[in-house]
N, C-alpha and C positions, 0 to 999 in steps of 0.2 A: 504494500500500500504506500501511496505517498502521503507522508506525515506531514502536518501540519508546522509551522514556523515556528513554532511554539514546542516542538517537541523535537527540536533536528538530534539527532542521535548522537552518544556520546560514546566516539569507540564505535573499531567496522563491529563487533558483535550483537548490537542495539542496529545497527545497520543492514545486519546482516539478516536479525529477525525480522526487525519492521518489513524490511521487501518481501516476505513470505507470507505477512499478515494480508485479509481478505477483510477489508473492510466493512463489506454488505454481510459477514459471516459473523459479525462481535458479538458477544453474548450480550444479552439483555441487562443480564442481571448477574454482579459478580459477590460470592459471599468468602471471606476470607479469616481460618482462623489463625490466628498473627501468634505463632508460639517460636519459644525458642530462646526470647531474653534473657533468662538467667543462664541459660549452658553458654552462650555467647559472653557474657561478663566473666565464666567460672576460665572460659578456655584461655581468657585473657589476664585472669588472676583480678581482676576486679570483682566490686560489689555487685550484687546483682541488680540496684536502683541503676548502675552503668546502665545495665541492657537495657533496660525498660527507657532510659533517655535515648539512647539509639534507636530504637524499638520506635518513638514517637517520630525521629528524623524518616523513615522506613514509611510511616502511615501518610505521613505530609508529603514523598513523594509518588507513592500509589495511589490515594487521592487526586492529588492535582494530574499525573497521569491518565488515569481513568476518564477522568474531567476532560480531557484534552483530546481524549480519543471518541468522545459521546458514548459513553455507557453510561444506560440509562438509571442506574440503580448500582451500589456498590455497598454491602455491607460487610462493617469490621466485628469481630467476637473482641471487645476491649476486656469485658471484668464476668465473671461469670459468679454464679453463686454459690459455689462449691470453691471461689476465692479467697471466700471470707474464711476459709481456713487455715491461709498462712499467716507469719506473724503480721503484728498490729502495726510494727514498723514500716513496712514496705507494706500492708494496704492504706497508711498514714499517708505515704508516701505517693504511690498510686492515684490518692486523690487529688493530691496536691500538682501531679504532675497532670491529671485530665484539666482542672481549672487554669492551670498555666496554660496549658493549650488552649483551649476555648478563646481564653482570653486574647492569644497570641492569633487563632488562627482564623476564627470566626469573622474577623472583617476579610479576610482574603476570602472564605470561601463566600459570604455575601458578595464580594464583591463579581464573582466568579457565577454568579446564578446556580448556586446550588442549594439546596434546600434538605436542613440536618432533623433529621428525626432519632431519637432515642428507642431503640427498646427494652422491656426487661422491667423488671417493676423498682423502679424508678422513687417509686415513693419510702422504700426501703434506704437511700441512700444519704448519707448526712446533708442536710438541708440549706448550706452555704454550697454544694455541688445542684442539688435539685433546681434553686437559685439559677445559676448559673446554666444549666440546661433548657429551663424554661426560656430565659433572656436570649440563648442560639435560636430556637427553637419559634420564636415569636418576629425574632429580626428577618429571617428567613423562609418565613410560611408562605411567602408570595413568591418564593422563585420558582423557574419552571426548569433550570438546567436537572443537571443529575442530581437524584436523591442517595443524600451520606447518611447509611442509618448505620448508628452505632452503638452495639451490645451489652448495656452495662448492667449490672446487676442481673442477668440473663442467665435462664436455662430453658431446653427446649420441654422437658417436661414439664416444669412452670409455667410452661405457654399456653400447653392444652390443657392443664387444670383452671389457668384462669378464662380461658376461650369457654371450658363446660363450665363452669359456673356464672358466666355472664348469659351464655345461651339457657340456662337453668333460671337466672333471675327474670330473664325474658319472659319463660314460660309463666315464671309462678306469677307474674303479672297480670299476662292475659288471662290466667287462671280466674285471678278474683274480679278480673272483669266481668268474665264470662264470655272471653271474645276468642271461639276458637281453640280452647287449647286440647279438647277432644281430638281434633286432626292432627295437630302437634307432632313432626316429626324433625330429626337433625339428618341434614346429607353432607357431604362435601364443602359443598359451596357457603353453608351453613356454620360452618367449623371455617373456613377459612374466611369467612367476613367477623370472625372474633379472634381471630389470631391480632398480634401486635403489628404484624405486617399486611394488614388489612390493604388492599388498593396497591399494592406493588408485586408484579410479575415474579414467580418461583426464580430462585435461581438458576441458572443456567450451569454456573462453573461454582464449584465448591474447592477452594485452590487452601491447601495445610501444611505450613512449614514446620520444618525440623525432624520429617523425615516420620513424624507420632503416624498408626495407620487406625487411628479413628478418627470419630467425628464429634466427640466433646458433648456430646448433649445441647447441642447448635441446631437449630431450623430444622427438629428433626421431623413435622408435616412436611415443611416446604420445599429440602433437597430428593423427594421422592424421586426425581427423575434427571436430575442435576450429574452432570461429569463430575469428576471428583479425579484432584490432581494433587498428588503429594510433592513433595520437593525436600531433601534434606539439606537445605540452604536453611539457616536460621532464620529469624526474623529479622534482626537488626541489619544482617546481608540484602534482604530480599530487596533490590530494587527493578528500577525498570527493565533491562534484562531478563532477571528471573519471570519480571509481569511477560512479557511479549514471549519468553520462551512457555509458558503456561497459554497463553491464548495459540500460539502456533498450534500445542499439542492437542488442545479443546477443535480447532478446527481440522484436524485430521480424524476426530472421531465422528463417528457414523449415529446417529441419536434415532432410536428406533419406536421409544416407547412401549416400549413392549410389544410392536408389531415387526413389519414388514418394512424392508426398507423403501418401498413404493409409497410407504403410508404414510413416511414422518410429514411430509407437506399437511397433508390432513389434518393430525395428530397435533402440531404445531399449532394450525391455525385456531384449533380449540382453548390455547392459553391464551389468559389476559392480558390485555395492549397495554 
């Protein structure tokens, strides 16, 4: 593809990928779990707050990457809730370093027409960050570029218990109206308009550094049908290279959906714009 002005490539290996990229072939929708900071600081004999400051240099330029290529949607796994079990220090830390960012990065990406959503229950998190969330969150809600949704306080099981219990309060609603809820059923569609990612298309590519070969308890409704690309490059490594070697490899595969390969056109055209 030829790359935008904005993105001339640094090094023939960014070079060499971008020419192999297919433009009309990008994913929709990219979800990324960003692991790896602490082995990165250990390999280096640093603290592990190292990595996670590298870690944040890594998300600023796959973001504005992404941004720059028109992908329409880009989610990070930043904090998850199985986090809050290491020490107090470094998730002290942690937060200290998502508000520094905000702070640092939120006018570029307003300024950039992209527009930041949070997922993850959110109300859980110390209330000088929630603060600061809301304030992204609100600067932002009018842009139309690429949606930055990012992971905080987040599990994917968490997602469909709180998805059945809003669909549940739904019911017990109409219930006492009396409006309906003898017909009352839940399908798909039903389940995914209470999920946190309501109104944004499945992923496409589920791309996991440092080589781990699971999926964290991340978007576990929404990668049903999603490529899924590991890489043992760290996080705090992973830049635009690793991005464009990860989409090269997404577009060489074949997406079937569990049919025919005659069929993905179809199949495709059933997911949400």
């Amino acid at each position: 593809m030829q790359p935008p002005k904005s993105l001339e490539p640094d090094g023939r290996e960014e070079a060499r990928l971008l020419e192999r990229l297919d433009a009309g072939k990008l994913p929709r929708h990219i979800a990324v779990i960003m692991d790896g900071n602490g082995r990165w600081a250990q390999r280096r004999h640093l603290p592990r707050v190292a990595g996670h400051r590298a870690g944040v240099e890594s998300a600023r330029i796959i973001i504005e990457t992404c941004a720059r290529l028109n992908i329409p949607a880009l989610t990070l796994y930043a904090f998850s809730l199985e986090n809050w079990r290491r020490p107090k220090a470094e998730i002290d830390f942690l937060m200290r370093l998502l508000r520094q960012y905000l702070r640092k990065e939120l006018p570029i990406i307003h300024r950039n027409n992209m527009r930041l959503q949070i997922i993850g229950r959110v109300d859980q998190l110390p209330k000088e960050v929630q603060s600061d969330v809301e304030k992204g969150k609100a600067l932002t809600a009018h842009n139309t570029g690429m949606c930055l949704t990012v992971a905080l306080n987040y599990g994917g099981r968490a997602e469909l218990v709180d998805a059945f219990n809003a669909i549940l309060d739904g019911y017990r609603k109409r219930s006492s109206n009396g409006n309906g809820a003898a017909s009352f059923r839940i399908d798909e569609e039903t389940i995914a308009e209470h999920l946190y990612t309501a109104g944004l298309p499945d992923p496409d590519l589920l791309i996991r550094t440092s080589g781990e070969m699971r999926i964290s308890n991340f978007l576990l409704w929404q990668i049903a049908y999603a490529e899924i690309y590991v890489t043992e490059t760290l996080w705090p490594d992973f830049r635009r290279a690793e991005l464009y070697a990860a989409l090269v490899d997404y577009q060489k595969r074949e997406r079937r959906y569990g049919g025919l390969a005659e069929d993905r056109r179809e199949i495709s055209a059933l997911q949400p714009e």
